[in-house]
N, C-alpha and C positions, 0 to 999 in steps of 0.2 A: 588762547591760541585757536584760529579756525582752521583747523587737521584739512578739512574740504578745498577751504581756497588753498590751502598748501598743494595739495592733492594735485589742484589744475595744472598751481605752476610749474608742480614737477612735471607733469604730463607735457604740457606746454615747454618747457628748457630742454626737454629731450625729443622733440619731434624737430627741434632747430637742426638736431644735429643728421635728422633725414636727410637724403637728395631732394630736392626741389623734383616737384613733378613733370615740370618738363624736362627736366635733367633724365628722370625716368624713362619717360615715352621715348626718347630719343635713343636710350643706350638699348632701349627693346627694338626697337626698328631698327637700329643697326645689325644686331641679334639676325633676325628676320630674313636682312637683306645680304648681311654678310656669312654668316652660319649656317641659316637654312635654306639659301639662296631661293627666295619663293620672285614669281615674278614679278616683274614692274605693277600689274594691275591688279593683282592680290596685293602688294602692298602698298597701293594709292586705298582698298576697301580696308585696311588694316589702317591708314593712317587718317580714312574719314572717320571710322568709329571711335578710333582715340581721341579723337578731334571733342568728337560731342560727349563723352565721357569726361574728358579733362576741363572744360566749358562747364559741366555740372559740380564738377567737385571745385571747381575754382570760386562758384556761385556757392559751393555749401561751405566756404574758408576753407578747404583740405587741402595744403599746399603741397602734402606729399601723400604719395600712393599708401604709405605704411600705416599713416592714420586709419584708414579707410575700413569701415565697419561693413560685416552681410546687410547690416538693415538699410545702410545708408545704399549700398548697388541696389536692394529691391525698391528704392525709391525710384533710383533711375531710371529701374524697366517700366516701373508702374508711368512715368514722367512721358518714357516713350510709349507708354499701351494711350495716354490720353492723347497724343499727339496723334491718334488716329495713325502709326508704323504697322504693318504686316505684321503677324506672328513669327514670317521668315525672320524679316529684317534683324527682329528683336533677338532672336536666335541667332543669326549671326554675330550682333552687335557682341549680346551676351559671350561667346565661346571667342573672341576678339581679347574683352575682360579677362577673362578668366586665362586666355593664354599668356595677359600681364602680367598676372598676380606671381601667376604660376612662374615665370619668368623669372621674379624676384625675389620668391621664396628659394629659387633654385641656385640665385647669387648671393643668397644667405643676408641681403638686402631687409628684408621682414621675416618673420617669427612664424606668423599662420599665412593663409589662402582665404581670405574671407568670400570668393566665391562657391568653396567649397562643397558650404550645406545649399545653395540653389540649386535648383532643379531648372534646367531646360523645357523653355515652354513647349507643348505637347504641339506637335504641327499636324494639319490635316493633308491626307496624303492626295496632291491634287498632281493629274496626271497631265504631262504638258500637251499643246496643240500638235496633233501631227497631221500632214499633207497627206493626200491619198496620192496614188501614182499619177492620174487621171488631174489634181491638182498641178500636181509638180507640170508634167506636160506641159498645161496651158501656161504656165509661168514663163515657161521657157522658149513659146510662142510671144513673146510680149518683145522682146529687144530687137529693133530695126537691123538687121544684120547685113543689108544694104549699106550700112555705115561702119567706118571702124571701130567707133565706140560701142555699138548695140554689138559690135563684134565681141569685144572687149568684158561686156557686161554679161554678155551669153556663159562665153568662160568661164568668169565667176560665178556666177548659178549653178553650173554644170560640174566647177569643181567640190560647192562647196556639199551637192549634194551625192556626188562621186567618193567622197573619203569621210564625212562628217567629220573635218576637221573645224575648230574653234576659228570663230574669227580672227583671233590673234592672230594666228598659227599661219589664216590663209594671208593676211597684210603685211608677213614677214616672211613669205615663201620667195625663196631664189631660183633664179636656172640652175644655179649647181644641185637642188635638192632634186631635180626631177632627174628620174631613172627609169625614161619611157622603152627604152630597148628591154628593161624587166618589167614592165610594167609596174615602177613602184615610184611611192615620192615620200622622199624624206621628211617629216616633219619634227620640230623643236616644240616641244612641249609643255605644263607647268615645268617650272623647276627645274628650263632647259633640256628634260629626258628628252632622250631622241627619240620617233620609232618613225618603222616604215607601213604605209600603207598603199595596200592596191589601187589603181584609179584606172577607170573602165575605158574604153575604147574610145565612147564620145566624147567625153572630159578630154582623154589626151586632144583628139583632133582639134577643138573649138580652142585650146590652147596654144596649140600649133599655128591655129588661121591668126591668131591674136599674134600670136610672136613676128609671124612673117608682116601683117597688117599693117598693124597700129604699134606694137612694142617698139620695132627699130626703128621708127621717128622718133616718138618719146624718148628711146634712151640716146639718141643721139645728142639731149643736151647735156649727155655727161653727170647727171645726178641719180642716175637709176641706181646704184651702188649692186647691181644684179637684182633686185626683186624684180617678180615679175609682172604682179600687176600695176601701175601707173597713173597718175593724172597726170593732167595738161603740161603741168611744169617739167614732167617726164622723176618725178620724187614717187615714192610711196604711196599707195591709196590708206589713208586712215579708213579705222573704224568706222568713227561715223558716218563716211563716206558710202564704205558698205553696207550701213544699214538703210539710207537714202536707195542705194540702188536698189538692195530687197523691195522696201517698202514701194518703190516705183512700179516696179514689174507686178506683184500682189496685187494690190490700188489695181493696175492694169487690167488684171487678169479678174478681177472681181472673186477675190479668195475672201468668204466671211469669215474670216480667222484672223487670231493674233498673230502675224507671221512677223518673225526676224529672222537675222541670220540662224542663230539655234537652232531654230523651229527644222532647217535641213538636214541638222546635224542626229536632230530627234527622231525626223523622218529613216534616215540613213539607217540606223540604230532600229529602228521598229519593223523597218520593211526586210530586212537583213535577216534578223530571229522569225519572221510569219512567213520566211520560204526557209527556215529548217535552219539556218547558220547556228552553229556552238555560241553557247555565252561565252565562255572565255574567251572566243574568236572575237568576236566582239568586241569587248572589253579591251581586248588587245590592243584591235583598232579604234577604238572612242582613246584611247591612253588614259583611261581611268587605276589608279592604285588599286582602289578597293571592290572586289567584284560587286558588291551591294549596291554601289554606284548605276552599274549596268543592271544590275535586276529590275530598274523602275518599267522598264523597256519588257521585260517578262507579264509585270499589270498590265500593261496597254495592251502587247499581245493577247490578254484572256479577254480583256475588252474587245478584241477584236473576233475573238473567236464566237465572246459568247452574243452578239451581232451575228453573227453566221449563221449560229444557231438558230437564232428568235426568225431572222431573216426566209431559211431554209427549211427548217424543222415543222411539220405538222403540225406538231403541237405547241409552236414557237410564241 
């Protein structure tokens, strides 16, 4: 009798009796979508990294998640470390994993968490690009405002670096959200949270000239659904739209930085705590959960200080 090949088969006649792995990935993304209602574009990044994990394990025959070994995931990262992926990337991909396992351990689905015993690759702490005041300025010198579009485009500039709100946030902003008599504007958040945020004086106006301008043609074809900013078709501005605008105005304005929309929202966020604002205030208004989130913005300030320093100091 060979005890061994028995061994397999047994292994093998009871792994039939798993879910199919995309049976899997699916009842977690529903998990995801229905349960922890995370947003539409956190869960397109949850369902690309599923994507290329489920791609490897189908390439290593693991039809189902429960087969799945620690050694066989450090294959994986090591697969993504030779494909030349970020440290970030890998880290997120990793804690994507591990929120499947975890997932399924939880639906009594599998026995252990084979990502377990991994460890999270060590990230270096690198501090994002932020705009000086004197930058931002000239950016905002760059949109023809002669035109209703440079009108249009001013606005967006203006607001995005008036509230450091995410780009989502600002492509799915309404008229009903603005509460310019308080000076405040609603915005919807990850995970749908609401909050309000202050938006300064020039932001409201350049949104105003935009509304009276350019918006009430656009929505006159009846597709505005209330947002407020617009293309041609008088629809939504996507994303990538605004990031074309950023990058136009940048390019313009000859900013040697990585500039996108973030980059105002970082700005927002830096300039806010180097004239004295509360982190929590902050934090508040970034709509970040966990204040450690906001603390990145605490490094750049001593970056900025200890610049002052060297700048100012004597002995600098």
């Amino acid at each position: 009798m060979n005890i061994a090949s028995d061994k397999k088969r047994g292994i093998a006649s009871r792994s039939e009796t798993f879910l199919p792995l995309q049976s899997q990935i699916q009842r977690f993304k529903n998990f995801l979508r229905l349960e922890k209602n995370v947003a539409r574009q956190t869960l397109l990044s949850y369902s690309f990294d599923l994507q290329k994990y489920s791609d490897f394990l189908l390439r290593k025959n693991q039809k189902s998640a429960a087969t799945v070994s620690g050694t066989l995931i450090i294959e994986f990262l090591e697969e993504l470390h030779r494909a030349k992926l970020n440290p970030r990337t890998i880290s997120r991909i990793l804690s994507t994993i591990r929120g499947f396992h975890r997932f399924l351990l939880g639906e009594g689905e599998v026995t252990d968490d084979p990502t377990e015993s991994i460890d999270t690759p060590k990230l270096s702490k690198t501090l994002p690009d932020v705009l000086t005041v004197q930058e931002i300025d000239e950016i905002f010198k760059q949109p023809d405002i002669s035109s209703s579009r440079g009108i249009r485009d001013r606005a967006i500039l203006e607001t995005l670096y008036a509230t450091g709100m995410r780009v989502s946030e600002l492509v799915n902003l309404k008229q009903a959200d603005l509460m310019f008599d308080e000076g405040l504007v609603l915005v919807f958040g990850k995970g749908s949270k609401e909050r309000l945020i202050p938006i300064g004086a020039s932001a409201r106006q350049w949104i105003d000239a935009y509304r009276k301008q350019e918006r009430i043609h656009l929505a006159a074809k009846r597709k505005s659904e209330d947002y407020i900013f617009l293309n041609n078709r008088g629809t939504k501005l996507t994303r990538s739209m605004i990031f074309r605008i950023v990058d136009r105005y940048c390019t313009a304005a000859r900013i040697g930085k990585d500039v996108h929309p973030h980059t105002f929202r970082h700005s927002f966020a830096t300039h806010l705590l180097e004239g004295g604002a509360d982190l929590r205030a902050v934090q508040e208004m970034l709509g970040h959960a966990d204040i450690s989130t906001t603390q990145i913005y605490t490094h750049i300030d001593r970056e900025y200080l200890k610049e002052v320093h060297r700048t100012f100091h004597p002995r600098g």
